[in-house]
VOBA-1610 file (N, C-alpha, C; in pm, whole numbers, padded with zeros to 5 digits, always signed):
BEGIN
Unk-02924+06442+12000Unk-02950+06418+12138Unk-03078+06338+12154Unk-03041+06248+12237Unk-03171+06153+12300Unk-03251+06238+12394Unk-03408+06257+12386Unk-03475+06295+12496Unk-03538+06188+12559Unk-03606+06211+12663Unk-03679+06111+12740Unk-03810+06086+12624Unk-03870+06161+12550Unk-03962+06152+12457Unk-03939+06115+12358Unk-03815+06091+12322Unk-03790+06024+12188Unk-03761+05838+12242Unk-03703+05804+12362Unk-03688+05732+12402Unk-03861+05631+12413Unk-03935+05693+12466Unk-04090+05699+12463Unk-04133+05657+12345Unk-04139+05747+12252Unk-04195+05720+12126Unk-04121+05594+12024Unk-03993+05591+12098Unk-03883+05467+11995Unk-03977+05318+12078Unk-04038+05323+12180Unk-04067+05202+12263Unk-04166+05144+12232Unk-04270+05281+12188Unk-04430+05265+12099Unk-04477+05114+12043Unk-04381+05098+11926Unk-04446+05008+11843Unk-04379+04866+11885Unk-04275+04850+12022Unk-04268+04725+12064Unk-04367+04681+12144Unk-04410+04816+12223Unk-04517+04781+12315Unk-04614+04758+12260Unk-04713+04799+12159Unk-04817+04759+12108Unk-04779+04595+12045Unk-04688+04546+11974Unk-04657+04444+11943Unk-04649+04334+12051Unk-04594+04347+12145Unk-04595+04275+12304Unk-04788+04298+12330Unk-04831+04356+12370Unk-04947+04391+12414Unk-05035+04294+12268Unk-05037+04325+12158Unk-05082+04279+12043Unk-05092+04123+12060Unk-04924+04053+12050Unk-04926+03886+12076Unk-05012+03879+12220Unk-04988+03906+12322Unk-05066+03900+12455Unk-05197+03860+12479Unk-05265+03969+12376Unk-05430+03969+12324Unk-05457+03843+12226Unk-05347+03861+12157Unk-05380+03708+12105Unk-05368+03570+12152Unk-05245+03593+12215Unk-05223+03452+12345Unk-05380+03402+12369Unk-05409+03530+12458Unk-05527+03501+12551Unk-05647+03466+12474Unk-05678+03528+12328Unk-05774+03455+12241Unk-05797+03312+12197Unk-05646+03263+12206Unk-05679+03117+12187Unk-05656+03056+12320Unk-05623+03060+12390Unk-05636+02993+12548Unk-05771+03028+12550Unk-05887+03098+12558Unk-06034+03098+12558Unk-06075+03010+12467Unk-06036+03026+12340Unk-06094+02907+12278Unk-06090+02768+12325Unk-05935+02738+12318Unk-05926+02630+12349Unk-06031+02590+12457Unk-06018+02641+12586Unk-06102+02652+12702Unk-06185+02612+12647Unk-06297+02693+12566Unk-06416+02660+12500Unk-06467+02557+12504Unk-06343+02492+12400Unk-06387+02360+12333Unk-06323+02263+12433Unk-06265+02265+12497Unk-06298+02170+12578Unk-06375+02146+12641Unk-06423+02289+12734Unk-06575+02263+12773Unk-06666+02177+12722Unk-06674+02269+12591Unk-06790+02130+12482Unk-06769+02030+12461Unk-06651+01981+12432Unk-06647+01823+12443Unk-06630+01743+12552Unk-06640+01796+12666Unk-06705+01756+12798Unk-06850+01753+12798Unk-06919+01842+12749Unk-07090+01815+12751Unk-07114+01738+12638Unk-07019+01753+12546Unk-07057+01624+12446Unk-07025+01500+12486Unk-06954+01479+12560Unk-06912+01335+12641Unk-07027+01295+12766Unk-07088+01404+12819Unk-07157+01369+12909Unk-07316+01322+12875Unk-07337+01383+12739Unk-07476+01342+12667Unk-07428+01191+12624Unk-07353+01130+12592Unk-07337+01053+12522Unk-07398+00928+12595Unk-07430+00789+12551Unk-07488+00716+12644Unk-07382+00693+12686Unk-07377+00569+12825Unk-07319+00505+12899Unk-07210+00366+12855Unk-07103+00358+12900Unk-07026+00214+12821Unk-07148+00133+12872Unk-07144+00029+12797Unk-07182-00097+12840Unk-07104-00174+12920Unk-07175-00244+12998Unk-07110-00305+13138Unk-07069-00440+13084Unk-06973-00494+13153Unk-06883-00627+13142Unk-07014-00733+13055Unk-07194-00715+13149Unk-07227-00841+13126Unk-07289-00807+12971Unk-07278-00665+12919Unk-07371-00657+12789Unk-07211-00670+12656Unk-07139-00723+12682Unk-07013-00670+12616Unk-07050-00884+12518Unk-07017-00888+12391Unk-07013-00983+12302Unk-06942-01104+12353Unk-07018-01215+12355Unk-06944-01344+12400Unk-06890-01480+12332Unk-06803-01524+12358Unk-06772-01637+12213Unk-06902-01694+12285Unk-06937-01789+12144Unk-07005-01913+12145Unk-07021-02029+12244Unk-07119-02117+12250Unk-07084-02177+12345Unk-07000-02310+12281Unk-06999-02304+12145Unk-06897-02385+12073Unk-06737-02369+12082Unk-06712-02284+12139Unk-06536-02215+12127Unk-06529-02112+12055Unk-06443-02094+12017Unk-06433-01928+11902Unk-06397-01996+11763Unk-06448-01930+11681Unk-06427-01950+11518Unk-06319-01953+11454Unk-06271-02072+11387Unk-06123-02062+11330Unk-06155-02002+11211Unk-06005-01997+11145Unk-05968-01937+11013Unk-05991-02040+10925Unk-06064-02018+10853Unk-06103-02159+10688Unk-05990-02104+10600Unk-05918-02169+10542Unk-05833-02156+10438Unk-05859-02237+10347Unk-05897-02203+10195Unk-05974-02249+10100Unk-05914-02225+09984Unk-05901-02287+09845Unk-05841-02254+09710Unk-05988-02142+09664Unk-05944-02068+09568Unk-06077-01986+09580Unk-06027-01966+09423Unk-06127-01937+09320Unk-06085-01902+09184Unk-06193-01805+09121Unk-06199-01730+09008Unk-06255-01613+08986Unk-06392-01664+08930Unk-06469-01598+08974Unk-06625-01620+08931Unk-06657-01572+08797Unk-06624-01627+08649Unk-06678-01567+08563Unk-06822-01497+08536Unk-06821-01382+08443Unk-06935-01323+08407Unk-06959-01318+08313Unk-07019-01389+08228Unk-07086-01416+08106Unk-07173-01321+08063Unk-07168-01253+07941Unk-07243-01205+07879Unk-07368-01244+07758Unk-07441-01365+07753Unk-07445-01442+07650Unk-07560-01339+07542Unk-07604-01287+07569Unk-07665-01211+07452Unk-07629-01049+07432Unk-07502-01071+07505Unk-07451-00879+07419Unk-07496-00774+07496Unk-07630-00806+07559Unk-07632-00664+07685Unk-07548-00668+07768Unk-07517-00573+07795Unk-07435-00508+07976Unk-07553-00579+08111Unk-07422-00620+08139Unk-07500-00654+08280Unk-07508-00553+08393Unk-07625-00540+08453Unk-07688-00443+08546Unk-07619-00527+08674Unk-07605-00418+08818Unk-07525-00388+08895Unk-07627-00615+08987Unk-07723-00558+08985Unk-07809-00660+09008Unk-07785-00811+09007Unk-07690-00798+08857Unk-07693-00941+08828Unk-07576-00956+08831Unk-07523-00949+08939Unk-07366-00943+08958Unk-07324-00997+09106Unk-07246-01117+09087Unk-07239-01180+09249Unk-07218-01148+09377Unk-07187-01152+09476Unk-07198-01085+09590Unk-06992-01076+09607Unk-07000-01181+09545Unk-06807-01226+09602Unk-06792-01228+09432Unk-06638-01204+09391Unk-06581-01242+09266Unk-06543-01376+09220Unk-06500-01406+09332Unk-06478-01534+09352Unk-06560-01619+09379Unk-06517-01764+09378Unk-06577-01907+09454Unk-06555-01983+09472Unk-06569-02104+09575Unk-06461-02172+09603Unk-06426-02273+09501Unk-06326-02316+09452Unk-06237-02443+09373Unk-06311-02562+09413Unk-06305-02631+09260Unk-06316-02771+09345Unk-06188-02869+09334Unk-06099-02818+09268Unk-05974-02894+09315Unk-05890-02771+09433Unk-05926-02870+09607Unk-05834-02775+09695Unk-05720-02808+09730Unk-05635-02919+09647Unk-05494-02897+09720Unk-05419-02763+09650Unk-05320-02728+09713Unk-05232-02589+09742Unk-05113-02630+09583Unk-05138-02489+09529Unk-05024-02530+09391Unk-04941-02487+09420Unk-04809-02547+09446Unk-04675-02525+09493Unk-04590-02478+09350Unk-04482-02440+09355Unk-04397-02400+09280Unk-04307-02496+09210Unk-04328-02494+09048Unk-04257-02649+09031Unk-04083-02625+09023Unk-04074-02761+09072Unk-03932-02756+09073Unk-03808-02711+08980Unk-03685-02630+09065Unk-03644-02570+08941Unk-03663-02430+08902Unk-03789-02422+08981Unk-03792-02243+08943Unk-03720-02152+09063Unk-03721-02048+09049Unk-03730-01921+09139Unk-03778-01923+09300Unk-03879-01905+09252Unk-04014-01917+09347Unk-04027-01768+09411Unk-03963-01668+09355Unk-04040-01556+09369Unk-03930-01487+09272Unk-04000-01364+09274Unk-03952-01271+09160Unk-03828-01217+09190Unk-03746-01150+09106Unk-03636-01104+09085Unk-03533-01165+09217Unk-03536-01298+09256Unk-03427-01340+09305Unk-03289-01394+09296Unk-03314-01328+09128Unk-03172-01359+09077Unk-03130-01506+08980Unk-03291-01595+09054Unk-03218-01734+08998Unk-03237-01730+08853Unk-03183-01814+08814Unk-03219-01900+08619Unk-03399-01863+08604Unk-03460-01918+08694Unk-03581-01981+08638Unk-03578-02130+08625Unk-03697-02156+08528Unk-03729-02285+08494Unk-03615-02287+08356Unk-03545-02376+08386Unk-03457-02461+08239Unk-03484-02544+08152
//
């Protein structure tokens, strides 16, 4: 037989479980809260945008094109056997060519990899 007290006591550990997630719900909705707060006062310390007239302007030359250049590897010579220190080491690997026309693909080949063709014959 069911009593009203067994009914009671069978309900116990859903209710603490309901009540349990609840408490936790509400722990992170405070947080969250929190931190948004703070990153509202962190937004409000922050300086100010800069206005239209402090914002970067082209030149009074026009704007800067793209240089397209042959470029080839900067050797590093070792001539007496020490290691070279970080120092003596160029800024770029490269530098520019002094032959700049563009080396095209000679005729007959591929002209890119695994496209199936022959190759050069």
């Amino acid at each position: 037989m069911v009593t009203a007290s067994d009914a009671v006591l069978a309900m116990a550990p859903h209710l603490w479980a309901t009540l349990g997630a609840f408490i936790g719900g509400l722990v992170i909705v405070i947080v969250l809260v929190w931190a948004v707060a703070m990153g509202i006062g962190v937004m409000r310390r922050e300086p100010d945008r800069p206005t239209p007239s402090e914002q970067p302007h082209l030149p009074v030359t026009g704007a800067v094109h793209e240089i397209s250049e042959m470029r080839e590897p900067d050797e590093v010579h070792c001539d007496d056997g020490e290691r070279l220190m970080p120092y003596e080491l160029h800024a770029a690997s490269t530098r520019r060519s002094q032959d700049q026309h563009r080396h095209r693909w000679a005729p007959g080949s591929s002209g890119s990899f695994g496209s199936g063709g022959p190759g050069r014959t």
